[in-house]
N, C-alpha and C positions, 0 to 999 in steps of 0.2 A: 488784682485789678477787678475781680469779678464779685460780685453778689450771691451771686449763685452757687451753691456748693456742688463740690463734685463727686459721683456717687461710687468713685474707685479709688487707686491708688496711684494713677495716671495723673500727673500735676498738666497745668494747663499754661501756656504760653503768659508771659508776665509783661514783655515789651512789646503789645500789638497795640491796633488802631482799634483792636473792635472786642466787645467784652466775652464771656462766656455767657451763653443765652439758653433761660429754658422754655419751653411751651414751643418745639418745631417739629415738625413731619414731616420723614424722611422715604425715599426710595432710592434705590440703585438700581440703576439700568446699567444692565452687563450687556457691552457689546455694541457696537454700533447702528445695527440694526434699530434693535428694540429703543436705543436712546432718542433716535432722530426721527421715529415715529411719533414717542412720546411728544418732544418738542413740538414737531411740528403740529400734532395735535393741539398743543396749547396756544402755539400761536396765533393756528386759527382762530381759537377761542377766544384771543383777549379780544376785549372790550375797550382799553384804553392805552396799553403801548407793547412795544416789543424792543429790548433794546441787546444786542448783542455786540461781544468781545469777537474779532477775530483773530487768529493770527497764521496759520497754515490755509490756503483754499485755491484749489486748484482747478483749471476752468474745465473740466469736463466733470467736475464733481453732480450725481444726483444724490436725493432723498429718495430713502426707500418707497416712495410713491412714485418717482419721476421726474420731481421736480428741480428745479436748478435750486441754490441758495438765493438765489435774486427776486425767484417766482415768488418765495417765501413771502418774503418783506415787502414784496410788492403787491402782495394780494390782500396782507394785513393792511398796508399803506392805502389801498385801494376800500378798503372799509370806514377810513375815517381815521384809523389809528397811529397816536405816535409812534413811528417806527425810524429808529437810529442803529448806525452799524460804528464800530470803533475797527479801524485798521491798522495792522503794524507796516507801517513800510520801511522797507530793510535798504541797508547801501549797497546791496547786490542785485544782481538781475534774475537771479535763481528763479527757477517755475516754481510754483505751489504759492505763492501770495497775489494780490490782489493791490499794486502799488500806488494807483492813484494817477499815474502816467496819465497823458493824452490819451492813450488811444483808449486806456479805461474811461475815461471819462467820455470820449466818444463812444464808448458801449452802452453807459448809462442813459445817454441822450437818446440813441436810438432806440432804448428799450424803454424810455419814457417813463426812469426810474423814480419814484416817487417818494423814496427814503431819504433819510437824512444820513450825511459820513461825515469824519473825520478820518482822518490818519493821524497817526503818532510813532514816532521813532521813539530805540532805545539805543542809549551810548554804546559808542563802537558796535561792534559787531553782535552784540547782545540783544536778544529778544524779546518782545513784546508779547507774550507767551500765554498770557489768560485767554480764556475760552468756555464766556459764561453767555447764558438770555438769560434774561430779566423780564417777565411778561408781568403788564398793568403795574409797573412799579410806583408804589406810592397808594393804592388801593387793596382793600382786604382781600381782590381775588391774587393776590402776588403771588408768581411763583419763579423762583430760582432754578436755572439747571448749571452746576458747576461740572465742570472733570477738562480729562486732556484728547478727548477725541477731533482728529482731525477732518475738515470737509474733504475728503477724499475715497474714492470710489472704495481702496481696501476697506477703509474702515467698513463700510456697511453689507458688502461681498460676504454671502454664508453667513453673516451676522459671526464673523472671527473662527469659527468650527472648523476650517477649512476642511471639507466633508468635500468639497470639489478643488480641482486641479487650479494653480496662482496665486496670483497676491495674498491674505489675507491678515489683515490685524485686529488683536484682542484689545478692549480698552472697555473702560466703566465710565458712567457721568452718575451724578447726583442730582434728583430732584429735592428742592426745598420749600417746605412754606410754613410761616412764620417767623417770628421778631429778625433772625438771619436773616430773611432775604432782603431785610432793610440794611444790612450792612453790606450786601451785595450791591444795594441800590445806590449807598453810598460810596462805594468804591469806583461804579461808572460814571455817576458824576464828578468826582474831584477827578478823575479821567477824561473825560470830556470836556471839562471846562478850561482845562492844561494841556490838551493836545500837541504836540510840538510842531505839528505841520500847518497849524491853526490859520496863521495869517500870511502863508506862503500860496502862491500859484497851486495848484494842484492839489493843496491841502484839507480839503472839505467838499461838500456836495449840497449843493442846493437848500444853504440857507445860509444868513449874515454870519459872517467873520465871529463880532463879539459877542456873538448870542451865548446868553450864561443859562445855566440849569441849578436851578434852586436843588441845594441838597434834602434828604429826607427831613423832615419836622417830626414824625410819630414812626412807632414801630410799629410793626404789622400786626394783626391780631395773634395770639395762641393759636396752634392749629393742632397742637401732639403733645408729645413727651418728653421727647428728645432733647441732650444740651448737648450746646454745639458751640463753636466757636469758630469764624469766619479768621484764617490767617493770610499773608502774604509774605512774596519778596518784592520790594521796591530799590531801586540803587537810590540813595542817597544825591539831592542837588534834581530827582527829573521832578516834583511837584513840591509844592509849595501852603499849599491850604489846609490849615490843621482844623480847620470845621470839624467838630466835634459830629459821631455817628448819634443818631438820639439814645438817650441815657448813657453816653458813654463819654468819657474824657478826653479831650483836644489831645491829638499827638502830632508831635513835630516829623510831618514826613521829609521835609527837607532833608533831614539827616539819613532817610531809608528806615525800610522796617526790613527784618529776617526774623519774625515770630513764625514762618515754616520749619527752617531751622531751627530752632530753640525749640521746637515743639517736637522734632522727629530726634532728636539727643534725649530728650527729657523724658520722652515715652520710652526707648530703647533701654535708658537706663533705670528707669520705674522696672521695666518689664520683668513676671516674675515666672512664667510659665511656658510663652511662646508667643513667635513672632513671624509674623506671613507678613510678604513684602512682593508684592509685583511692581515691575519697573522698566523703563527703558533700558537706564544706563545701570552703571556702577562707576561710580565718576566722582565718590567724595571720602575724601581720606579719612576725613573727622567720623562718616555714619559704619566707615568700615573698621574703624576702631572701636566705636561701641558697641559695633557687634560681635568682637574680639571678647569683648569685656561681658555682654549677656553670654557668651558659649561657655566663658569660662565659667560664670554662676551655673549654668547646667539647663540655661534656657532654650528650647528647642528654637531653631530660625529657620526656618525654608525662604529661598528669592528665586521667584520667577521672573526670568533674563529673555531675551531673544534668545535662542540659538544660535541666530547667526546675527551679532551685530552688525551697527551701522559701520561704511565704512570707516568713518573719523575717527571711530573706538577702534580700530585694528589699526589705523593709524597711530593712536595716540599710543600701543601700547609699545609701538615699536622704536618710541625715541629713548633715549638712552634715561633720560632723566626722570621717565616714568618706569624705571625697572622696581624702582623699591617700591612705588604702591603696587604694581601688579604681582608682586610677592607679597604682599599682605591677604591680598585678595586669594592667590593660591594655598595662602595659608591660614582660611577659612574651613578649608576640605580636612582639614588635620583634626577637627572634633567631628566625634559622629553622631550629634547632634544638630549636624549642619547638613543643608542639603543645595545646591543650587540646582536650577530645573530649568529648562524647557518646553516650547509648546508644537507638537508635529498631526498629521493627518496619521494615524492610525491605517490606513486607506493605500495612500502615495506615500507617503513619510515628509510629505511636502511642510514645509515649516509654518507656524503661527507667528506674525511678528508683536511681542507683547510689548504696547506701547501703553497701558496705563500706570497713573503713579498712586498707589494705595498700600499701607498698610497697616495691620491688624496685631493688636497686643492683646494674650491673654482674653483672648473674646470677649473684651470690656468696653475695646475703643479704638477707633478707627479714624485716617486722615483720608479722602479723598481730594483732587482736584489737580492741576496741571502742572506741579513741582516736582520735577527728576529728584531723583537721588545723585544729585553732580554738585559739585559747586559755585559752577555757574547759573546754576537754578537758583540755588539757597539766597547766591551774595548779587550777581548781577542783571539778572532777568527781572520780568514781572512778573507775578503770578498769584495764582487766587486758588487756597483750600480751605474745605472744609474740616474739621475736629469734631468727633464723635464720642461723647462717653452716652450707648445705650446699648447694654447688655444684648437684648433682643435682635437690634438690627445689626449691631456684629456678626453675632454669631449666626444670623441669618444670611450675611452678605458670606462669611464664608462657609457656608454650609453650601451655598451658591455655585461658586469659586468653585470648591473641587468638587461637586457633582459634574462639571462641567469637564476640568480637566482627567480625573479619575472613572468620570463614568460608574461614580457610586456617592450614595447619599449617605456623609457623616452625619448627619443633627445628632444623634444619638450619641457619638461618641465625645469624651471630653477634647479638649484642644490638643494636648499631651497626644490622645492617639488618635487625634485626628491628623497632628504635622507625621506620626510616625509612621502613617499608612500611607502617608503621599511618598514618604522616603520608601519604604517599600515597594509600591508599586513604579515609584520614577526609577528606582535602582531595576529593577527587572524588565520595565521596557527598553531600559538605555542597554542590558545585555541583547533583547531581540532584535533589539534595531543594531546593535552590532554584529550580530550572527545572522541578519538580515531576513528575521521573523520578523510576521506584523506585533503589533504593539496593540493592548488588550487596550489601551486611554492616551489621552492627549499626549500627559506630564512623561517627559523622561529626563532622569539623572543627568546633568552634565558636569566636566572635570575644570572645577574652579581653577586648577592651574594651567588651564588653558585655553581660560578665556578669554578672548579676541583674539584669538590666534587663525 
């Protein structure tokens, strides 16, 4: 599909909407904190729009300055700028979203919101899951922030260190700019313009029903080095507009994309050296078999998990018919090449809950952006990542990574002993924290055969 050649041995996703792209400049914002600084920085900034994905946001949430998510959009909005929010509304009542109800919409009136929404549902019980801004999109000051960090207090709490007593959780976002962030731009439009709560009561905010948004016409300027490639999960039957991304080829979203998937199989089995993987879940039988199949080539894999999952995962493991993947999963621990981890206070031993979705092959290339490792991410949610083949900021993002968790800076060492110094070090915290020593860093070893238990 792409023009652009790739500068490793990581093949690139073949059935997407959007091509492999060079000339982009990349950052990762590790952590919550630091991401929604950055953000909101730019927001201030723009000049001409802000348009953001939501799909978790819970209403005591601040920004590391103070500010609510509302203030946000509404101080830009208050400058002149276009400013649009996209909301998932769910068939449940659950806290943590933003539905669109009456009594939100009598929030917005009283706070004399000046943004533009939507809502949009996704089938059945399935999510709406991307969690991008988009500032000045359609202008050369563009810039993209993708990942899976949620508006909520944890995330930005000790910025995920949990160096103090509660909550906290770990998670990455991606800044972007160039030719990507046009395909970012394309992606909230044919979003936007398909919304499914569109022409319903309650469905939008303070502007006409049929109001369409012109998709991008040009890509953004060159701004780096970087090749990238913007992927998704889309179900199959929720949009309809195969509007071509510029320079790129009309694809039938009707039918869904899964170029996430295709893309997290395809690098696993590329993979020749090692494989870092932070994640929510472990929720997909297909990515847990290819990593069956790198162990057995002699590829090092480390997965940093919660410690303590959510509940639904200690649920799931406990129904009869998930016995045989939760033996797969335990019988990962059987090479020792393998390591699964978690993340605690050194301090309290208080836990880190690790909710970003990222990872890293042979220090060549990297996926960031809001797709678990489950199935229902891959095949039934929405979601929006970014593909990285740039040697540099790989191995810079995990040189990142485990200074963090480890409390020591690899750059120096190859990948090889860089996973085998986190298996070291997580194996020896995980003996202190059982003999009820403090632990020397974040990372300790936990027993893949017992996890979600």
């Amino acid at each position: 599909m792409s023009a652009v050649a790739l500068p490793n041995h990581i093949p690139s996703a073949q059935l997407a909407s959007y091509p492999v792209r060079g000339g982009n400049a990349l950052r990762a914002l590790v952590d919550g904190d630091r991401a929604f600084r950055r953000i909101c920085e730019a927001a201030d900034q723009a000049r001409h729009s802000v348009w953001v994905t939501v799909a978790f946001l819970y209403p005591d949430f601040r920004m590391p300055d103070g500010r609510s998510f509302f203030d946000v959009l509404d101080q830009a909005a208050g400058r002149g700028v276009d400013v649009r929010a996209l909301f998932w509304r769910t068939k449940s009542e659950e806290a943590g979203h933003f539905h669109g109800h009456a009594e939100d919409h009598g929030f917005l009136t009283k706070r004399g919101a000046r943004f533009l929404a939507r809502w949009d549902r996704a089938e059945k019980n399935y999510c709406q899951h991307q969690k991008s801004w988009l500032i000045d999109a359609g202008h050369e000051s563009e810039i993209a922030f993708v990942g899976g960090i949620n508006l909520d207090n944890p995330s930005v709490s000790a910025s995920g260190h949990a160096d103090r007593d509660g909550e906290h959780t770990h998670d990455v976002y991606l800044e972007l700019r160039g030719p990507c962030a046009t395909d970012v731009h394309h992606n909230f439009v044919q979003r936007w313009n398909e919304a499914s709560e569109r022409h319903l009561d309650g469905g939008l905010w303070a502007h006409a029903r049929e109001h369409v948004l012109p998709f991008p016409a040009r890509l953004s300027p060159a701004a780096g080095n970087a090749i990238v490639q913007m992927q998704r999960s889309i179900r199959a039957g929720r949009y309809s507009d195969s509007t071509a991304t510029p320079d790129g080829a009309p694809f039938e979203i009707a039918t869904g994309e899964h170029s996430i998937f295709e893309q997290y199989a395809s690098a696993i089995t590329a993979a020749r050296h090692a494989i870092y993987i932070e994640d929510q879940y472990i929720a997909s039988p297909d990515i847990v078999e290819a990593l069956h199949s790198a162990l057995k080539r002699g590829v090092d894999v480390t997965f940093l998990a919660p410690a303590d999952p959510e509940p639904q995962v200690k649920a799931a493991r406990k129904r009869p018919e998930a016995t045989p993947f939760f033996a797969r999963v335990a019988a990962l621990g059987e090479y020792p090449n393998f390591l699964l981890a978690g993340i605690a206070s050194p301090r309290t031993g208080a836990p880190v809950y690790v909710h970003d979705k990222i990872m890293l092959v042979d220090d060549c290339w990297a996926t960031i952006g809001s797709c678990n490792i489950a199935s229902q991410s891959f095949f039934c949610d929405s979601e929006l990542n970014a593909s990285i083949w740039d040697e540099v900021f790989v191995r810079t993002v995990r040189a990142e990574l485990l200074k963090e968790h480890l409390g020591e800076d690899t750059t120096h060492l190859s990948v090889r002993a860089a996973m085998k110094r986190y298996r070291d070090v997580a194996h020896a915290n995980a003996e202190a924290r059982a003999g009820g020593k403090r632990m020397t860093a974040l990372a300790f070893a936990l027993d893949p055969a017992k996890y979600a238990l």
